[in-house]
C-alpha positions in Angstrom: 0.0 0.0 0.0 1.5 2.9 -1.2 1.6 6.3 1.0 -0.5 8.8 0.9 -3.3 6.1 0.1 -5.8 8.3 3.0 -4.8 10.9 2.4 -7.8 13.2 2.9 -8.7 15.0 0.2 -10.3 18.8 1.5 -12.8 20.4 -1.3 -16.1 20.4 -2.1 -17.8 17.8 -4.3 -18.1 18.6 -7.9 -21.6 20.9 -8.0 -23.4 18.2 -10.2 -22.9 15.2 -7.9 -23.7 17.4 -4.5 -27.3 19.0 -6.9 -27.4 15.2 -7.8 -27.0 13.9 -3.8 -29.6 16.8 -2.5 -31.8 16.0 -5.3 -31.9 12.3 -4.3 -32.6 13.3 -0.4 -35.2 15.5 -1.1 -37.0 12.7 -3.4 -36.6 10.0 -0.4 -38.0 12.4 2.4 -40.9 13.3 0.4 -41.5 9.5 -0.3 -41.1 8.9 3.6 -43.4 11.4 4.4 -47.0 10.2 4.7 -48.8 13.4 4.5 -47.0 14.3 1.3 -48.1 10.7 0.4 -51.9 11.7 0.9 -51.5 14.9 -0.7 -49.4 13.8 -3.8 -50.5 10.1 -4.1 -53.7 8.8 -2.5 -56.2 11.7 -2.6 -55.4 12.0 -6.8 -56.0 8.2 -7.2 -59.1 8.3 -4.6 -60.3 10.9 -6.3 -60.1 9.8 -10.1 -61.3 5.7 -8.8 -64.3 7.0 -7.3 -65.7 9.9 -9.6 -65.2 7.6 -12.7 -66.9 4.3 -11.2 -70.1 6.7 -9.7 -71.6 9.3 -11.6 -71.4 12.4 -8.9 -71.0 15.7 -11.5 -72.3 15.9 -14.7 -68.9 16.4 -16.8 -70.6 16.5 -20.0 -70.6 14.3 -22.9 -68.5 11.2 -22.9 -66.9 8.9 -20.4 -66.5 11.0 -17.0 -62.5 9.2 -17.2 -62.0 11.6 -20.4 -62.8 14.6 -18.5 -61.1 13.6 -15.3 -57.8 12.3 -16.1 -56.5 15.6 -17.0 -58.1 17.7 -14.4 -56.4 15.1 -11.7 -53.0 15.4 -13.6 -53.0 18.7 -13.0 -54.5 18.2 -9.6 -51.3 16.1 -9.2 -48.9 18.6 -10.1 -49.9 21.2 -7.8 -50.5 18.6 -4.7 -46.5 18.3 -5.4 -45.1 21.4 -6.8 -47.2 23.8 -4.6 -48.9 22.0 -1.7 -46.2 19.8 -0.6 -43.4 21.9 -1.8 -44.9 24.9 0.5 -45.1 22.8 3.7 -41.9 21.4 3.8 -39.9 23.8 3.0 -41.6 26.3 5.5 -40.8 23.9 8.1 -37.4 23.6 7.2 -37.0 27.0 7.3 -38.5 27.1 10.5 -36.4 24.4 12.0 -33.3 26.0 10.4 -32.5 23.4 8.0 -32.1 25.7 5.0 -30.6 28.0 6.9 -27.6 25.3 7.8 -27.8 24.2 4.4 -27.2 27.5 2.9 -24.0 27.8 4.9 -23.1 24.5 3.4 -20.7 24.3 0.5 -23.7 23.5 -1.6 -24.6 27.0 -3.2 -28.3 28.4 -2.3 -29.6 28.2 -6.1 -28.2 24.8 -6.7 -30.2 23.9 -3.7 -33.6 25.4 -5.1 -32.5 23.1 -8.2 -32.2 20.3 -6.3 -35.9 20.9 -4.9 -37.1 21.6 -8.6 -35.4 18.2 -9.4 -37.0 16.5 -7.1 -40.7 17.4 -7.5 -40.1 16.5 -11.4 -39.0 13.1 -10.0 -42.3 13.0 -8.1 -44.3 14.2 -10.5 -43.1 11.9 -13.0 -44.5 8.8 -10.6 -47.1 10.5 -10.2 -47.8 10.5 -13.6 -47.1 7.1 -14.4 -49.4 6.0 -11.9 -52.1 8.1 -12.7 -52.1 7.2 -16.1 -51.9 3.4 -15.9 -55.1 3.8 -13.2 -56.8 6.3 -15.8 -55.8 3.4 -18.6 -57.6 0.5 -16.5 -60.2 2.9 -16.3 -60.8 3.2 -19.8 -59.2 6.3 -20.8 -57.7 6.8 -24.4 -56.0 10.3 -24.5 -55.0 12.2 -28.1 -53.0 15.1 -28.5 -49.5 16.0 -28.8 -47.1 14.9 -26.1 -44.9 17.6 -26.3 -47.9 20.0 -25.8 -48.9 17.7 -22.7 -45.1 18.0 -21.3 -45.0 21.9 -22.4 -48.1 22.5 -20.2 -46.9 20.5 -17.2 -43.4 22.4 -17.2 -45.1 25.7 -17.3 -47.7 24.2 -14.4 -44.7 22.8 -12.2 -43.2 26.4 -12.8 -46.0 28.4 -11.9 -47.0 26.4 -8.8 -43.2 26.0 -7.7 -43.1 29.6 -7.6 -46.1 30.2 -5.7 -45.2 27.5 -3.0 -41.3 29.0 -2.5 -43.0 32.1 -2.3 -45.7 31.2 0.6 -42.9 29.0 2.4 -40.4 31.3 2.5 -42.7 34.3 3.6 -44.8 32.9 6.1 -44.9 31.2 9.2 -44.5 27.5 8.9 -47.9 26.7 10.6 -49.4 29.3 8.3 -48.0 28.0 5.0 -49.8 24.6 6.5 -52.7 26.1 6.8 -53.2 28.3 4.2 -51.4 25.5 1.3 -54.1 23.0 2.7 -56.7 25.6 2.2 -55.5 26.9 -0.9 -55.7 23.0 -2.3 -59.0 22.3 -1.4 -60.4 25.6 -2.3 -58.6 24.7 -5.8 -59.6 21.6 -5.9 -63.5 22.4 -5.8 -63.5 25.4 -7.7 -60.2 24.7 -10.5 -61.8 22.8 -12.8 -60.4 19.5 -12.0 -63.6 17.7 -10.8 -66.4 20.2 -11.6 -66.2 21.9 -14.9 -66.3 25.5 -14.8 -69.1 26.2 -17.2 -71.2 24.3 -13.8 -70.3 28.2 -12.3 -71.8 31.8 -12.6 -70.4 33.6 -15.8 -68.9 36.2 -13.4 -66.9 33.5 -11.8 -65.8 31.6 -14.6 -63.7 34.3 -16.0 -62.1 34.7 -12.8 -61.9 31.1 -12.2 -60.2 30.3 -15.5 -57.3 33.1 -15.1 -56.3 30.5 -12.1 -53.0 28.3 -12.7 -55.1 24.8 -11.7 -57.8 25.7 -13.9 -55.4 27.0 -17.1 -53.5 23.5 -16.0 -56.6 21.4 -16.3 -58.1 22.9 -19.0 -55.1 23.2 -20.9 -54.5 19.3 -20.5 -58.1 18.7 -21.4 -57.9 20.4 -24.6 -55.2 18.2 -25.9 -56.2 14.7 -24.4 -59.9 15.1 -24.6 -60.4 16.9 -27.7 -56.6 16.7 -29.4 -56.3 20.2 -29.8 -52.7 21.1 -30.8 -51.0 23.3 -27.5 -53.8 25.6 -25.9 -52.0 29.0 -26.5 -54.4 31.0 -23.9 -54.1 28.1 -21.1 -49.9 28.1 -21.5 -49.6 31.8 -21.7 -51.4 32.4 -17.9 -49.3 29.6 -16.8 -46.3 31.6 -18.2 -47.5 34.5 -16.1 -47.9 33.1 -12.7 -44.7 30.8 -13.7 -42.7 34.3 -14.3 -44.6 36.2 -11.3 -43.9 33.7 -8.4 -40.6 33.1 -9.2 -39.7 36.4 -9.3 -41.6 37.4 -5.9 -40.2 33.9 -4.6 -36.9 35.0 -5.3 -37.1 38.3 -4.3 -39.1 38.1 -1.1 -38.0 34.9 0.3 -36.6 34.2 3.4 -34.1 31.4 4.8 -34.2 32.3 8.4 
């Protein structure tokens, strides 16, 4: 054994491998954490079983799993991207944790990346899941792909932004309440489950300038109908994409 074999050596790891190692941590805490499970996994799936198999709201003309599958994709996206996103990151601010990590050799934006990384991780699961469940469930989707991916990047944007933004802003036990209230509210009123011609006309114009409802609708346009990419839907995504990331970054706070 030659000398020198130990020999420590003192540095930081390469920037890819440390985004690649945060990326991997974040992914396995939000997988350990059962209320992230409820929020990202089981209330989407519960949600698209039951209103398929029993005929609760009227979504219009066809199978009730062409109308749905989209609206809970989207539904799925924002449980991870902005629900979950905001809660645990506002208690790891709380607790210090980003704080600590931001002293760490691993660069604040790289650790924002990491959390981006993992979410699309998630939401590609998601995803998968969803869809095979939506497929057993009789669903055929058209479209364009790309468009489908287009809009989900602009959705994961848009509701990343908005979740940095409440976590790193407010209290952690008011980012809990107010994400959780914030999902439900969306999830009644966003166009996943009930369409949003079932509303006022005074509240449907309001309701559809919402990210969840542009999401969903967006979605629905492509796999329900195989419209080529919704250019109205993906343009208010753009804007709340563009908006919360700038306030997050501008207004947020690591201690």
């Amino acid at each position: 054994m030659s000398a020198g074999t130990y020999t420590p050596r003192p540095g930081a790891a390469p920037l890819s491998r440390m985004i690649a190692a945060q990326t991997a941590l974040e992914t396995r805490m939000l997988l350990r954490n059962g209320e992230q499970l409820l929020l990202t996994v089981i209330i989407p799936t519960l949600l698209l079983v039951l209103f398929s198999a029993v005929d609760i709201v009227d979504t219009g003309a066809g199978a009730s799993v062409d109308f749905l599958a989209p609206g809970i994709l989207a539904l799925a996206v924002m449980s991870t991207a902005f629900t979950g996103q905001a809660i645990a990151t506002g208690f790891e601010r709380r607790y210090g944790v980003l704080k600590r990590l931001g002293a760490s050799p691993l660069p604040r934006w790289a650790l924002m990346t990491a959390k981006t990384l993992s979410v699309l991780v998630t939401e590609v699961l998601q995803i998968v899941l969803l869809t095979a469940i939506a497929f057993a469930l009789g669903w055929w989707p058209e479209g364009n792909p790309l468009s489908v991916l287009l809009l989900l990047v602009l959705g994961t944007a848009a509701f990343s932004g908005l979740g940095l933004l409440m976590a790193g802003t407010l209290k952690a036990e008011a980012t809990l309440a107010a994400a959780n209230l914030v999902f439900l509210l969306l999830l009644v009123g966003g166009g996943v489950i009930v369409p949003l011609d079932k509303f006022p006309d005074t509240v449907q114009s309001v309701l559809g300038l919402l990210p969840v409802s542009a999401l969903s609708e967006g979605l629905r346009d492509v796999l329900q109908h195989g419209a080529s990419l919704p250019w109205a839907q993906a343009g208010i995504l753009a804007v709340w994409a563009v908006l919360g990331l700038g306030a997050a970054a501008k207004f947020f706070r690591w201690e």
